[in-house]
N, C-alpha and C positions, 0 to 999 in steps of 0.2 A: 694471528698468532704463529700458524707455520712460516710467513715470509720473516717476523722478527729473532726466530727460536733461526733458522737461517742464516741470518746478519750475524747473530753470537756465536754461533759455531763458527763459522767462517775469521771471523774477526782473526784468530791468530795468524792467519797466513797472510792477509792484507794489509797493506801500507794504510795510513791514518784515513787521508782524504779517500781515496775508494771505498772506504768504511764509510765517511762520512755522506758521501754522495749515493751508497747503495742505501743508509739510512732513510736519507730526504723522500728518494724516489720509492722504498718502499712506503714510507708516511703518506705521501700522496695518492698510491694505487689505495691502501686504506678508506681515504676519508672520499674519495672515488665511490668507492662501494659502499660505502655507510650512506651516501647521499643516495644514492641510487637506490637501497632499501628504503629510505623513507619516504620518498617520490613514488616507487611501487607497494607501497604498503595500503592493505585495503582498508575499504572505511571512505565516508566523503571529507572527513577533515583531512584538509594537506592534499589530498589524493589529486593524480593530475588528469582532467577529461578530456575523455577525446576527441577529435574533433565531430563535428555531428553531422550525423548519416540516418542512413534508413535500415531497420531489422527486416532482412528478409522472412518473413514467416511460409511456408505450403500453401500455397492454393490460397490465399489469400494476399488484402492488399501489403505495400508496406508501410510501416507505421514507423513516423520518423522517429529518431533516436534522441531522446532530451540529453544538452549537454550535460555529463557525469556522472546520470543514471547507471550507464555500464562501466563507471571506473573502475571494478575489480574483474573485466572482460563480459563481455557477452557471451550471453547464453547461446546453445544451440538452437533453433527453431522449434526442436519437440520439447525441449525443456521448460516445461511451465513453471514446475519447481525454481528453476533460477532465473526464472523469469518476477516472480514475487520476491524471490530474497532479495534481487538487485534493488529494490525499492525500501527495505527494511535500513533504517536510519536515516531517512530523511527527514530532514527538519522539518517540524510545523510551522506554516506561514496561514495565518488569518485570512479566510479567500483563496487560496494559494491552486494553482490549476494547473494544469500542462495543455495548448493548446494543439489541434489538429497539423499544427505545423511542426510541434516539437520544442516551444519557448514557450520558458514561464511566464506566468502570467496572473491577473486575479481573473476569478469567475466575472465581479462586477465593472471592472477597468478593464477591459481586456486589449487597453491600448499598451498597459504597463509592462516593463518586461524585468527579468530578473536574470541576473547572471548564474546565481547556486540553485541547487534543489529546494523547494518547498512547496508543501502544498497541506491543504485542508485535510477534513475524512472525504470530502465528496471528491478531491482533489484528485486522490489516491486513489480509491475505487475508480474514477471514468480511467485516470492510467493504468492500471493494471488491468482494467477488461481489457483496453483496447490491446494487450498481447495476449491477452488469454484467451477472447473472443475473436481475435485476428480482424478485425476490425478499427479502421479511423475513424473512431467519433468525433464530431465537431460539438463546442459547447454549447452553440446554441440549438444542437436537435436532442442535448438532454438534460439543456433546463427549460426543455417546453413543460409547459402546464396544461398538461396531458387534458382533466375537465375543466378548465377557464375556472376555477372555482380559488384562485388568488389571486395574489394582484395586491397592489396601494388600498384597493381599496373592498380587498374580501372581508366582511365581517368574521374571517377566521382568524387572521391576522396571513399581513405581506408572506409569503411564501411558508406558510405555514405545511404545505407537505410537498415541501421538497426533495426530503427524501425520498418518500414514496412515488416519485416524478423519476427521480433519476434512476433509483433501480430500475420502474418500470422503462422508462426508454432505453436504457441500457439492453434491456434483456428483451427488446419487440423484435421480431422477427425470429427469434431462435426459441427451438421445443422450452417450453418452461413451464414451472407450476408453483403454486403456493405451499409449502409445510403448513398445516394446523394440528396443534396440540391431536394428541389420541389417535395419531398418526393416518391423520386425513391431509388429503390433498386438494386444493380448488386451482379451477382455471382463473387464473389473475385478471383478465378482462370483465369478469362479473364483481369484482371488489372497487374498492375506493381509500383514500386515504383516510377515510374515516372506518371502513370493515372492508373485510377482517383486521382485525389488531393481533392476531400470532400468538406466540409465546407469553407469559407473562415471568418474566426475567427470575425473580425472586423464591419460584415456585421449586419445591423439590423433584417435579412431575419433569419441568421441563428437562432437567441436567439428567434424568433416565432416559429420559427419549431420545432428545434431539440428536447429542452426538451420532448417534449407531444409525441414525438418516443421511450425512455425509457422508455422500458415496464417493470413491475415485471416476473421474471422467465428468464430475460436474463442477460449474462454478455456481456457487448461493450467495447471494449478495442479499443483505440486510439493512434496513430500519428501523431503529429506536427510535418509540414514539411515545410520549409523556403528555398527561394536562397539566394544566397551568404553569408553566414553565415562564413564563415570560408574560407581562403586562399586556393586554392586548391578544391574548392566544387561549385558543381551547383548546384544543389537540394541538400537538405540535409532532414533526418528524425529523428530530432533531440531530439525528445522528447517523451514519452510514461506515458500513462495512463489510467484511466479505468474510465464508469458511473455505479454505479448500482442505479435501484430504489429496495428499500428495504419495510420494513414491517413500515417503517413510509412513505413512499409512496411522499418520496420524492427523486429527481432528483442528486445523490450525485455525484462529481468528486472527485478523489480519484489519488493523484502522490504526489511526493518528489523533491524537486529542490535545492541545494546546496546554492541558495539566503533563501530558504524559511526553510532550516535547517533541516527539520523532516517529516514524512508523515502525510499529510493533509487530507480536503474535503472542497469542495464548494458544495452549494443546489443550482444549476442552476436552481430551479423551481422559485429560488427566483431572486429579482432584484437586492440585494446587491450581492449573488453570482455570478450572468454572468458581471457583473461588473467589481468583482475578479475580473474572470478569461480574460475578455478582457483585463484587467489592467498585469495581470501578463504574456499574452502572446502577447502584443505590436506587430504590424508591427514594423520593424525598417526601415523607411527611405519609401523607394518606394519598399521595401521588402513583400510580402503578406505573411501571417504565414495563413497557412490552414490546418484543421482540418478531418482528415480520420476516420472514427469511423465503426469497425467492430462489427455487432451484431452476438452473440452468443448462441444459445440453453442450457440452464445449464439442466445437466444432473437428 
């Protein structure tokens, strides 16, 4: 607006063509900078990624940088906070993974590669530990099957606690413990994907307790575990996701669900958030969906 409010004032004193050609040239610095905002505008639609590298983290290793994860810049090394939000809006891909090298991928093709963002809930959690845990996990040390007890051919049904596999190999080697209801704690090495089963989602006990056990300096990584869920299954651990409280010192959940399209958060501090999330994780029927949550020491 300042270069064309310019061209009009001027205009009495210049001859037609110097008009006309100061017109063209200002049109073009315009639509110069119009493109330019919409190439730099954040978000991964349109957004342009850049080329891919490695996040230096402190005293740890480096973990490569998935093409367009940090389209709206990267974060600083202490910044965990922006180290989660860079992941907020990614598309949900069925299987969808990020591997030790920094390319998409699925969990079970892992020969497949993807040029955009996407990934699963299990997807999302092993990337975002591995900046917040400063750590490169590779997928095949945390889709081990911690007690042999899946497989083609568990009578539990095929990978029926996998999520309770991937927390746990996620969080081996670092201080960590179990939350249980009535604000007990257990060492995670005496459990199983079968017990403890945690929280029980739907309960009004839980949404008193749990938030105000989010502490800042840990990451809690979660499992939703439901019966009969699927043909073939008892228990099942169906679902994975993480709390962090961050530098706004609020209570965040943080996953991706193929209903929900893209990766989210809910502020469980609040009352519209545990709402969400008991809304989005329903019992079904006479089904109990309960809620495992592992805390973490961040390094």
């Amino acid at each position: 607006m300042v270069i064309f409010t310019f061209v009009r004032k001027s205009a009495g004193c210049m001859r037609a063509s110097a008009i006309r050609s100061l017109f063209w040239k200002a049109a073009v610095l315009c639509l110069v900078f119009t493109m330019f905002r919409i190439v730099a505008a954040p978000g991964f639609a349109g957004a342009a990624a850049p080329a891919s590298g490695t996040v230096k983290l402190a005293a740890a290793q480096n973990i490569p940088q998935p093409p367009g994860l940090f389209a709206r810049g990267v974060p600083e090394a202490e910044d965990r906070d922006g180290m989660l939000r860079a992941f907020l809006g990614i598309a949900y891909r069925t299987d969808g993974a990020i591997d030790e090298a920094g390319r998409y991928t699925l969990f079970a093709e892992q020969s497949r590669r993807f040029t955009t963002p996407g990934l699963n809930c299990s997807g999302f959690v092993l990337g975002a530990s591995r900046f917040l845990l400063r750590k490169n996990f590779s997928l095949e040390e945390i889709k081990r099957d911690r007690l042999k007890d899946s497989g083609p051919e568990s009578p539990h049904g095929e990978d029926w606690d996998f999520g309770w596999d991937l927390i746990m190999n996620i969080s081996e080697g670092f201080p960590r413990s179990l939350l249980l209801p009535g604000g007990l704690s257990q060492d995670p090495a005496r459990g199983s994907g079968f017990s403890p089963r945690g929280y029980a989602i739907q309960r009004a006990e839980t949404w008193r307790e749990l938030p105000a056990r989010i502490r800042p300096g840990y990451l809690y990584l979660a499992s939703i575990a439901v019966e009969g869920r699927r043909k073939g299954y008892g228990l099942q651990h169906y679902h994975v996701g993480l709390f962090y409280r961050g530098k706004d010192d609020k209570a965040w959940f943080y996953d991706t669900t193929g209903r929900g399209k893209w990766v989210n958060r809910r502020d469980v501090d609040s009352a519209e958030g545990r709402a969400a999330f008991m809304k989005a994780f329903a019992d079904s029927g006479d089904k109990r969906k309960t809620l495992l949550v592992l805390e973490v020491k961040l390094p």
